[in-house]
C-alpha positions as CSV (number, residue, x, y, z in Angstrom):
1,X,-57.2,63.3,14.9
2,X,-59.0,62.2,18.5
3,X,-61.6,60.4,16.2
4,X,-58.3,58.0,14.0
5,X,-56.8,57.4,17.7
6,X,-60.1,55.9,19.0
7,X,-60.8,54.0,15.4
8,X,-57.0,52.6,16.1
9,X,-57.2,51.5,19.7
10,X,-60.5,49.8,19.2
11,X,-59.2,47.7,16.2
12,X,-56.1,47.0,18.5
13,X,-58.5,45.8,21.1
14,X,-61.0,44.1,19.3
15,X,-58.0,41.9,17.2
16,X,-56.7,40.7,20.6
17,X,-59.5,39.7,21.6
18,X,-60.2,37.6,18.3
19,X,-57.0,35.5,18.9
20,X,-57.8,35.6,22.5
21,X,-61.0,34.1,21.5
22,X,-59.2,32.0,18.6
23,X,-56.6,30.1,21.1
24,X,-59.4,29.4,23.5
25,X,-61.2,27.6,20.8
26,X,-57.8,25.7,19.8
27,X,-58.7,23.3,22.7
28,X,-54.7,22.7,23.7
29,X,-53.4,22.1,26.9
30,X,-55.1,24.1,29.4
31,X,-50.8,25.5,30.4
32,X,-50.2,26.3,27.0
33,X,-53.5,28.0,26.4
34,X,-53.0,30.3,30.1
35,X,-49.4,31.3,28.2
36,X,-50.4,32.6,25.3
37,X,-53.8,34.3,27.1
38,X,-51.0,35.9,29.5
39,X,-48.7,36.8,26.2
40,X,-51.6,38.2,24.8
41,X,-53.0,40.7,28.1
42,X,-49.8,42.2,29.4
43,X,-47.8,42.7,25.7
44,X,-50.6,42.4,23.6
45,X,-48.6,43.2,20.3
46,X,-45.8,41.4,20.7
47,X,-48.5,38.5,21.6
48,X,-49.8,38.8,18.7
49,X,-47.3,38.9,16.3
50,X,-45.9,35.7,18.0
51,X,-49.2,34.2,17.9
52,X,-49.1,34.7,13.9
53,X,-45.5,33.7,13.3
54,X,-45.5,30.7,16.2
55,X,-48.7,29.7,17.8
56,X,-51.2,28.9,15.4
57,X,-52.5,25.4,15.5
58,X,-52.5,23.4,12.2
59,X,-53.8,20.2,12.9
60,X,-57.4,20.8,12.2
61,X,-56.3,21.7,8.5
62,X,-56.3,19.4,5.8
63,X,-53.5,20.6,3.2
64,X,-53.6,17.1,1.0
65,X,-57.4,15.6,0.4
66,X,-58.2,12.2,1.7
67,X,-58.7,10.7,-1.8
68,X,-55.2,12.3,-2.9
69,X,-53.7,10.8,0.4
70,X,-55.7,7.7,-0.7
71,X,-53.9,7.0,-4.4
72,X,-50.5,7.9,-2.6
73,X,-50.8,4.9,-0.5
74,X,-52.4,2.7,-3.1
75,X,-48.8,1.5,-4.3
76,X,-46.9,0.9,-1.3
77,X,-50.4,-1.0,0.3
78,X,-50.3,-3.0,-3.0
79,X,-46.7,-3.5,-2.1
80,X,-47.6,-4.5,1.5
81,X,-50.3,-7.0,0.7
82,X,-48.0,-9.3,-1.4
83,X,-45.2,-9.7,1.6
84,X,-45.7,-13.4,2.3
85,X,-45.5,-14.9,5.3
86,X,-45.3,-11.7,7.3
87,X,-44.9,-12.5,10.9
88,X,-45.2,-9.3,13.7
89,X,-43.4,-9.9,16.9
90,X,-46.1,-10.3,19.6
91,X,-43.8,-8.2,21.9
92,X,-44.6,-5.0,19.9
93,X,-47.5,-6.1,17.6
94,X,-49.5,-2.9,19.3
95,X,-47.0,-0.4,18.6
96,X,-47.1,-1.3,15.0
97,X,-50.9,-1.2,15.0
98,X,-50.6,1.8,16.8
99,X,-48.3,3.3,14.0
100,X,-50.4,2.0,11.5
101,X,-53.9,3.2,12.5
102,X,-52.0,6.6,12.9
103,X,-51.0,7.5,9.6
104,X,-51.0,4.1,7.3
105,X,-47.2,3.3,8.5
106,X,-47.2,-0.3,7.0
107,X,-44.5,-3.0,8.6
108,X,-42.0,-4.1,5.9
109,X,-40.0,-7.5,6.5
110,X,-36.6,-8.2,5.0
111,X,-34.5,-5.3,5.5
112,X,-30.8,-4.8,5.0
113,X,-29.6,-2.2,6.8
114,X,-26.1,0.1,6.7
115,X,-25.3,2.2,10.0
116,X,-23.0,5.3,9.0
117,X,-22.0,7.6,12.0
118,X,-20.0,10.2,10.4
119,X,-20.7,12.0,6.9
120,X,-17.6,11.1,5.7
121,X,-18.9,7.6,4.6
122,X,-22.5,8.7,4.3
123,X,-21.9,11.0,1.6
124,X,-19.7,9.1,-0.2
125,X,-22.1,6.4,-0.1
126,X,-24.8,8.7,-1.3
127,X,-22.2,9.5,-4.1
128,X,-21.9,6.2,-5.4
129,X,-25.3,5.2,-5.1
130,X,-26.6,8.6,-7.1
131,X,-24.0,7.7,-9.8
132,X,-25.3,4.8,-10.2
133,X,-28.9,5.5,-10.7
134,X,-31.1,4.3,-14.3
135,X,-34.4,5.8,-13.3
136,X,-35.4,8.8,-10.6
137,X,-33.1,9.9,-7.9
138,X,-35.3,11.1,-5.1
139,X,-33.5,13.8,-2.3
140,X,-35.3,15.6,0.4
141,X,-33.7,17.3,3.2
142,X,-34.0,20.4,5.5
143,X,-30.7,21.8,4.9
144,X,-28.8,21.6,1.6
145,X,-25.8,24.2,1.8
146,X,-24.1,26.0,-0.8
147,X,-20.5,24.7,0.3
148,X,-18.2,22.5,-1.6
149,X,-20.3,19.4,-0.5
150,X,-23.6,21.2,-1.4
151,X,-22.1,21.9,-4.8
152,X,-20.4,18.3,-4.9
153,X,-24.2,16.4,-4.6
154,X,-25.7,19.6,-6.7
155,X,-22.9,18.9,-9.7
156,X,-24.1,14.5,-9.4
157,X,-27.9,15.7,-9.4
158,X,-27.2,17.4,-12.4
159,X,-25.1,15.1,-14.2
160,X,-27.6,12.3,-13.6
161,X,-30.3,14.8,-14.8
162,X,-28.6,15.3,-18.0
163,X,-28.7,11.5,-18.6
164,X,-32.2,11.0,-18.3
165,X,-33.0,10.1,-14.6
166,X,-35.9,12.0,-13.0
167,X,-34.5,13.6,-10.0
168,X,-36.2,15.6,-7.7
169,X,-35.6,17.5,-4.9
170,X,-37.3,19.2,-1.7
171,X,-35.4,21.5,0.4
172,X,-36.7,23.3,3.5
173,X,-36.7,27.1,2.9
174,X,-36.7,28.0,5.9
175,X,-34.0,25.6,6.4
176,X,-32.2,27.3,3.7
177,X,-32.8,30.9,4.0
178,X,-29.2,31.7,4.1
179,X,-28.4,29.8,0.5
180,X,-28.8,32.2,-2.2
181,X,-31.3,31.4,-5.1
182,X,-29.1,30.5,-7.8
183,X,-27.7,27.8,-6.2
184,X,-30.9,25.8,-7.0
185,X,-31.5,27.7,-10.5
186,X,-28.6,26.1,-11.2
187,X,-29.8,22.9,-10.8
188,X,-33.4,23.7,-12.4
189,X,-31.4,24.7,-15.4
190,X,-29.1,21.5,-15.4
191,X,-32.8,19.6,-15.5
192,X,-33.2,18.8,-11.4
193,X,-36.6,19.5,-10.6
194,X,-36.7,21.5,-7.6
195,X,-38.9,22.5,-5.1
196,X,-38.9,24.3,-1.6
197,X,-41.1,23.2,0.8
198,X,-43.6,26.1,2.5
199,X,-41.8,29.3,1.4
200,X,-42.3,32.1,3.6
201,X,-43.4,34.9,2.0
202,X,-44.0,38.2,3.6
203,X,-47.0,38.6,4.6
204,X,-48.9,36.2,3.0
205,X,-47.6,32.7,4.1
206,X,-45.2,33.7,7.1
207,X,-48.3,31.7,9.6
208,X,-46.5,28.2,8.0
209,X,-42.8,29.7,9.3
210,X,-43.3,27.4,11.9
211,X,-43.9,24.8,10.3
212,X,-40.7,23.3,8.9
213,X,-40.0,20.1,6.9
214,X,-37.0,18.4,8.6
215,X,-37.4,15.1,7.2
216,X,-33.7,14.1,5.6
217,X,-34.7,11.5,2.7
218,X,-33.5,9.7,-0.2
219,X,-34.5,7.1,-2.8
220,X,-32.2,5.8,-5.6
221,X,-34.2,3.8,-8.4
222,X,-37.1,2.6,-5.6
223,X,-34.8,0.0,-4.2
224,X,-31.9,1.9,-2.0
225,X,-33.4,4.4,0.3
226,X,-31.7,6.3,3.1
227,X,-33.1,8.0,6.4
228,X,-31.5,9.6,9.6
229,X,-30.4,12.7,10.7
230,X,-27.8,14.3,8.3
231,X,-28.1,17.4,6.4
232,X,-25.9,17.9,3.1
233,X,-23.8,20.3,4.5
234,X,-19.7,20.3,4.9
235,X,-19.7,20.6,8.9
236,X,-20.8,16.8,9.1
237,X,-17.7,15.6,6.9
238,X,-15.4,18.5,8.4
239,X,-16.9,19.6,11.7
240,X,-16.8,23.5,12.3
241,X,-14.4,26.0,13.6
242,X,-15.5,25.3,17.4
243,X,-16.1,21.3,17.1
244,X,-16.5,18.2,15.5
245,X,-19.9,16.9,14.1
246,X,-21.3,13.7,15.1
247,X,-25.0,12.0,13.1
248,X,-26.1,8.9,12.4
249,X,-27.7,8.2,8.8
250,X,-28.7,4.9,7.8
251,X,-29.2,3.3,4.1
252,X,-31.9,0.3,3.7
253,X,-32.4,-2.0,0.8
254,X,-35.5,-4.0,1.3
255,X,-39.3,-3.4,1.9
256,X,-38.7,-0.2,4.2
257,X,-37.4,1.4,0.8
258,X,-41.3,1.5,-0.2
259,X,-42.0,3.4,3.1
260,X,-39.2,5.9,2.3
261,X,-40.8,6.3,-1.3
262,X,-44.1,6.8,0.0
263,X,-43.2,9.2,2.4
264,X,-41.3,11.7,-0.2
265,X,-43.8,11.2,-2.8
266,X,-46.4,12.5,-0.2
267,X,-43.9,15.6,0.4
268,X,-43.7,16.0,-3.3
269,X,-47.6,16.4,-3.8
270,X,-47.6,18.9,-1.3
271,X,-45.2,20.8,-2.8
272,X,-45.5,20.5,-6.2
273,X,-49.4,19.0,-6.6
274,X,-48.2,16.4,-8.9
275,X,-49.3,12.3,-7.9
276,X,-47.1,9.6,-9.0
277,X,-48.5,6.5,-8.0
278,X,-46.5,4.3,-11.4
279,X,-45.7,1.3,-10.2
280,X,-42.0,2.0,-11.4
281,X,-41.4,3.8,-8.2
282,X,-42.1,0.9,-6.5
283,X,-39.7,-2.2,-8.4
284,X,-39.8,-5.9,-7.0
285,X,-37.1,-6.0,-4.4
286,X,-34.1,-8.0,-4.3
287,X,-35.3,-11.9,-3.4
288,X,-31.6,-12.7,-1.8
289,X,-32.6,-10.3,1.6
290,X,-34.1,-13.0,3.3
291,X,-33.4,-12.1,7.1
292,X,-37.4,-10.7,8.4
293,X,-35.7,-7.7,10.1
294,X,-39.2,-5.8,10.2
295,X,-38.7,-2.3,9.6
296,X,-41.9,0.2,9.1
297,X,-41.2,4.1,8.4
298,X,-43.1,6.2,10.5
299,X,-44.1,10.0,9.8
300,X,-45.5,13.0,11.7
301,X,-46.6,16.5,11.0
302,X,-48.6,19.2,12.8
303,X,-51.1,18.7,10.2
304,X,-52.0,15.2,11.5
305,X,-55.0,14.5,13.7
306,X,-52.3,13.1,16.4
307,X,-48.7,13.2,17.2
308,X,-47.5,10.0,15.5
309,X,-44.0,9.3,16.7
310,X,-44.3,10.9,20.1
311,X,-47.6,8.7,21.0
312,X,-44.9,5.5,19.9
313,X,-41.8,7.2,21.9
314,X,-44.6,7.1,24.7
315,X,-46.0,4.0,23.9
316,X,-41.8,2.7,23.9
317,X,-41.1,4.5,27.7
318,X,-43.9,3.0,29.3
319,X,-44.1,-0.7,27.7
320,X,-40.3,-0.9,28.4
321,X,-39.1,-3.9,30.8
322,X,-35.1,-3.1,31.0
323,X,-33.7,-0.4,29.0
324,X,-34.0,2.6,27.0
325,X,-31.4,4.4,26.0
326,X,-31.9,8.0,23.9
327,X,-29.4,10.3,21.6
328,X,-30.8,13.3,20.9
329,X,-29.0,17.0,20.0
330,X,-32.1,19.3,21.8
331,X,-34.0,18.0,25.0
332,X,-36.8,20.4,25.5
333,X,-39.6,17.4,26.1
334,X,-43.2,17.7,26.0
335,X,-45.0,17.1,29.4
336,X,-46.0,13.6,28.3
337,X,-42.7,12.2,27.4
338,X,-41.0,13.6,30.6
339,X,-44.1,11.7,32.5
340,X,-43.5,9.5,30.4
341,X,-39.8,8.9,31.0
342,X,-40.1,9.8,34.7
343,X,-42.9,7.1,35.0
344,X,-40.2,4.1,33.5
345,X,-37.9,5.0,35.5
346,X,-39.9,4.8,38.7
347,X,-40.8,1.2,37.6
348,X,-37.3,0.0,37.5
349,X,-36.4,0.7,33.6
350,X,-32.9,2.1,33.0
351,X,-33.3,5.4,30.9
352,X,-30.4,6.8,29.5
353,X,-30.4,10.1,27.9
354,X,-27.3,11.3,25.8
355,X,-27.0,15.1,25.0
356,X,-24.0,17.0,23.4
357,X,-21.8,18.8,26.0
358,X,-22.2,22.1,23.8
359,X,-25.3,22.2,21.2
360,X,-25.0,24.8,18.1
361,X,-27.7,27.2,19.5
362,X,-26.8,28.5,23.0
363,X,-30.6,29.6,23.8
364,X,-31.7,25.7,22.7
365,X,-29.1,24.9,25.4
366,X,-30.2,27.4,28.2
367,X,-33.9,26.2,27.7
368,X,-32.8,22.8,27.9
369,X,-30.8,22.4,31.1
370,X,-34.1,22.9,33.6
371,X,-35.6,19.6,31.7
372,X,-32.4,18.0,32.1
373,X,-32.7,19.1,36.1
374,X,-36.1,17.3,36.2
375,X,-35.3,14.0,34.2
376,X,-32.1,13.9,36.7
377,X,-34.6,14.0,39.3
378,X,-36.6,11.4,38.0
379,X,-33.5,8.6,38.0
380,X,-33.0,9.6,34.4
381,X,-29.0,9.0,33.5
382,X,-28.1,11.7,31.6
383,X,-24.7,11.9,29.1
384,X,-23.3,15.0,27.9
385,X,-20.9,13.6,24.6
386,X,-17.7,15.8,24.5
387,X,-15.8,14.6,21.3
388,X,-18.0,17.2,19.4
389,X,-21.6,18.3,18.6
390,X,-23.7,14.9,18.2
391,X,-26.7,15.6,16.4
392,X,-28.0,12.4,16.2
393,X,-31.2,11.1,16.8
394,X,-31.9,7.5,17.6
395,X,-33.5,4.9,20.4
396,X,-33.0,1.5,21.3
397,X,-35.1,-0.2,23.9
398,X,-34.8,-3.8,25.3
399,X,-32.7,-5.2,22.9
400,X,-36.0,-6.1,20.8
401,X,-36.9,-2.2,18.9
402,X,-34.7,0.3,18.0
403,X,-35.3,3.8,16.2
404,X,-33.1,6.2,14.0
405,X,-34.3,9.1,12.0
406,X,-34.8,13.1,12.0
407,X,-37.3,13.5,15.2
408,X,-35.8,15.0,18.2
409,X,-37.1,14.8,21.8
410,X,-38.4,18.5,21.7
411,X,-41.8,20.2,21.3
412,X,-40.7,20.7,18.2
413,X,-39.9,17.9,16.0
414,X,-43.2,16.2,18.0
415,X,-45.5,18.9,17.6
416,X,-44.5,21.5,14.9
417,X,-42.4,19.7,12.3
418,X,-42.7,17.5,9.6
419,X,-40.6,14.6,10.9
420,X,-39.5,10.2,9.5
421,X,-38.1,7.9,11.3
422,X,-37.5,4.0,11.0
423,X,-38.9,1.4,13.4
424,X,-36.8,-1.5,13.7
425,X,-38.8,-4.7,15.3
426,X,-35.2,-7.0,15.0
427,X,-33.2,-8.1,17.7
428,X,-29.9,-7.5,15.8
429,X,-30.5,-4.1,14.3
430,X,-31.8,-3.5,17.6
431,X,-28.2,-4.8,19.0
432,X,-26.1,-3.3,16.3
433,X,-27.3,0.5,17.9
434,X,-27.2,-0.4,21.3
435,X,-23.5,-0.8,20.3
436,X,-23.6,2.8,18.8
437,X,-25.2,4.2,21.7
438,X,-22.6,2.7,23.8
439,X,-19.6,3.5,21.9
440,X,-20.8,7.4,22.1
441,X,-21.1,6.7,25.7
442,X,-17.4,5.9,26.5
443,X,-16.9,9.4,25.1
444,X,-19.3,11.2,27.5
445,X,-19.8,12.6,31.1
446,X,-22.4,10.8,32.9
447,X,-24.1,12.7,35.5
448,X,-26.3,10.1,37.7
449,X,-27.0,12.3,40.8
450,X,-29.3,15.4,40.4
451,X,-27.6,17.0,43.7
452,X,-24.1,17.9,41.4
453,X,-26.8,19.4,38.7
454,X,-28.6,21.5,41.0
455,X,-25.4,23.4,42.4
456,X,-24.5,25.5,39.4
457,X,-25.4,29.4,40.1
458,X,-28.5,30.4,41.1
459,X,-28.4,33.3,38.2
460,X,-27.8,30.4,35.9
461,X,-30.2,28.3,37.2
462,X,-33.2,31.4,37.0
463,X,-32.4,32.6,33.5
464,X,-32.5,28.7,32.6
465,X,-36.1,28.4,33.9
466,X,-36.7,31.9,32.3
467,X,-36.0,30.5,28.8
468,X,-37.7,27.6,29.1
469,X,-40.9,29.4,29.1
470,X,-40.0,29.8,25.3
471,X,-39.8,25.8,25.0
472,X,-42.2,25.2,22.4
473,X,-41.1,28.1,19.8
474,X,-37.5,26.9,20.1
C-alpha cells in the first residue's frame, strides 16, 4: 500500500513539475508566467487542472497549413489586385500595412455601409436579405439560441436550403452548450450544413475550451455581408427580464464583402476541412458604389504569430492627435493597451471609454472595476450606459478611422479568441459612429474624476483587486 502512495505522489510531483517546466518554456510575460508558477506551488492540483482547461499557449501551433491558408486567400488577393485606382490615406497608410503584413487583411475601397443599433432592424434585415438569396447563404456566430428568434433564422436557413442555396453555418459550442442538439439536427436534416466550431469533448479536446470562436458573420450570395457584435438570440430584439439590450451590427455591400467571405471560408476549413476557393463566392461587385470609403476586415486568433487587432487598437491609442472614443461591454485590458491608453492621454488625446452600468456576468464586472480605477487615474473618461446592457463593440478615432466588430477590450477577445472586426479609413463612416458613440453618451453617467471612484468600500474595493487576478480566464 506504502509502495502505490509513493508511486502516486511522485507522479503528482513529477507532472507539476512538467507544466512548471512547460510554462517557463511558453516565453509569456515574465507576470503572467510568476502567476501560474505561484498557481502551480501552493495548489498544485487545482494549478493544474486550470493550466489544462485555461493556460495553455496556442500560438506556436499551426492548425491550418500555410499552402491551405495560401489557396484561401488566392481569391480575395485576385479580387484585391483588380481594385483600380486604389488610393490609401497617408494618415493611416501604416496601420493598414501593419494589418496586412499581420494576417493578409487586404484594404477594400468602395464600401456601402448600414449602421443597425438594435436587433430589431438587424434581424429583420438579415431576414430579408437571407430570403432573398440565389446561391450560398453563409452564417457564423458564437451564440445561436434555441428561442423563437433562433428558430425564426433556423426555419429561413432551411427554407432557403430546400431551394437549392448552399448554406452553411458555424456555431460556437461552447457558445452554445446550453442549446440542445436537435436544434441543429434539425437543420442538418432540412439540408443546412452545420458545423460547431472546437467541440469540447471530455477529456480529449477540453485544452481548446478556451479557445472560443466569437466572430458574428454573414455573407448572402458574396455581395451583402454583415459584421458586428450581435448574437442570434431573442434578448437583443426583446432585452431580458432585468434590462434592455443594446449592439451594434453593421451590413456592407462593396469590396469589404470579399474580406467577410474570406474570413468565414477560413473558419469553414477549420471546421469542416473542406477549401472553396470558386470564384462564385467572390461575384463582381455592384459598379454604382462609387464613394472610396476604404474598409479592410481584420481577424485575430490565439493561433496567430501576433495579436492582430490589439497591436492596431495600440497602434490607434498612440498615433491619435484628438480623440478616441471606445464602447465596449467587458474592460479587463491587457497591460499594453492600458499603457497604451494611459500614454494618449498623457499627450493631450481625449479617451473616452463607455461601459454598461450593469454587465451580464457580475464576476466580469468585479474584475473589471480595478482597471476602470487605473484608466480613471490615467485622465481616462469613463461612461457607464444605463438605458440597458450595451454590448457593443466599436472605436472611432480623430474623425479619420473608425472600428465596429466582435473584439472587446479584454485579455480575452485579444489574446484567447477568435475575433473580426472592420477598419473604416473614411471620414464619414468615421463621422456617422462618432454620432452613435455620442448618442449612447447622452444616456450615460460620466465619471471624470478618479477621487469619487476610489471612495466606494474598502471590502469592495479588495475583493475587486482579488478578482482581477483571474483577468485573463474571464
Amino acid at each position: 500500500m506504502q509502495y502505490v502512495h509513493n508511486i502516486i505522489i511522485a507522479l503528482y510531483i513529477t507532472i507539476t513539475l512538467g507544466v512548471m517546466v512547460r510554462v517557463l518554456m511558453d516565453h509569456r510575460q515574465p507576470a503572467k508566467t510568476m502567476a501560474w508558477l505561484l498557481v502551480l506551488t501552493f495548489v498544485p492540483l487545482v494549478g493544474i487542472i486550470f493550466y489544462f482547461f485555461f493556460g495553455q499557449n496556442t500560438r506556436k501551433e499551426r492548425l491550418i497549413s500555410q499552402r491551405s491558408m495560401d489557396r484561401l486567400t488566392k481569391r480575395s488577393m485576385l479580387e484585391y489586385a483588380e481594385q483600380g485606382e486604389l488610393q490609401l490615406p497617408n494618415a493611416h497608410k501604416e496601420l493598414i500595412n501593419l494589418f496586412t503584413n499581420l494576417s493578409l487583411a487586404l484594404p477594400y475601397k468602395d464600401n456601402e455601409v448600414e449602421i443597425f443599433t438594435n436587433g430589431y432592424d438587424f434581424f429583420l434585415d438579415l431576414l430579408d436579405q437571407i430570403g432573398n438569396a440565389r446561391h450560398h447563404i453563409h452564417l457564423g456566430t458564437y451564440i445561436i439560441e434555441d428561442d423563437a428568434l433562433g428558430q425564426l433564422i433556423a426555419d429561413a436557413l432551411i427554407d432557403k436550403a430546400q431551394q437549392g442555396v448552399e448554406v452553411r453555418l458555424i456555431y460556437d459550442d461552447v457558445g452554445c452548450w446550453s442549446v440542445k442538439s436537435k436544434f441543429f439536427e434539425r437543420m442538418m436534416h432540412g439540408g443546412v450544413q452545420v458545423q460547431s466550431f472546437m467541440p469540447v469533448r471530455f477529456p480529449m479536446f477540453t485544452s481548446k475550451m478556451n479557445y472560443r470562436n466569437h466572430r458574428k458573420l454573414c455573407i448572402i450570395d458574396g455581395q451583402t455581408g454583415y459584421i458586428g457584435g450581435m448574437n442570434v438570440a431573442l434578448r437583443y430584439v426583446k432585452g431580458t427580464r432585468k434590462q434592455e439590450w443594446r449592439d451594434t451590427h453593421l451590413r456592407l455591400r462593396g469590396g469589404a464583402v470579399y474580406g467577410i467571405q474570406r474570413a468565414f471560408l477560413v473558419d469553414w476549413y477549420f471546421v469542416s476541412r473542406t477549401l472553396i476557393t470558386d470564384k462564385a463566392y467572390y461575384p463582381m461587385l455592384s459598379p454604382l458604389i462609387r464613394n472610396n470609403c476604404i474598409a479592410q476586415v481584420v481577424t485575430c486568433s490565439p493561433v496567430s504569430p501576433w495579436p492582430d487587432i490589439m497591436q492596431g487598437y495600440m497602434r490607434i491609442l498612440l498615433e491619435a492627435k484628438k480623440y478616441v472614443y471606445m464602447e465596449s461591454p467587458y474592460f479587463l485590458p491587457t497591460e499594453p493597451i492600458l499603457f497604451a491608453m494611459r500614454t494618449a492621454r498623457q499627450a493631450g488625446v481625449d479617451i473616452r471609454l463607455m461601459l454598461p452600468a450593469r454587465t451580464d456576468s457580475k464576476i466580469i464586472e468585479w474584475a473589471g472595476r480595478s482597471y476602470v480605477q487605473a484608466a480613471l487615474e490615467a485622465g481616462v473618461m469613463i461612461s457607464f450606459y444605463c438605458a440597458g446592457f450595451n454590448h457593443s463593440k466599436l472605436l472611432v478615432c480623430d474623425d479619420s478611422l473608425c472600428t465596429c466588430g466582435s473584439t472587446n477590450v479584454d485579455f480575452r477577445s485579444f489574446e484567447n479568441n477568435f475575433e473580426a472586426n472592420v477598419f473604416f479609413y473614411d471620414r464619414d463612416m468615421a463621422l456617422r459612429m462618432k454620432e452613435v458613440f455620442l448618442a449612447d453618451e447622452a444616456e450615460c453617467i460620466v465619471l471624470d474624476s478618479p477621487e469619487i471612484f476610489a471612495h466606494r468600500p474598502f471590502f469592495a474595493r479588495l475583493w475587486e483587486s482579488l478578482i482581477r487576478l483571474l483577468s485573463p480566464l474571464l
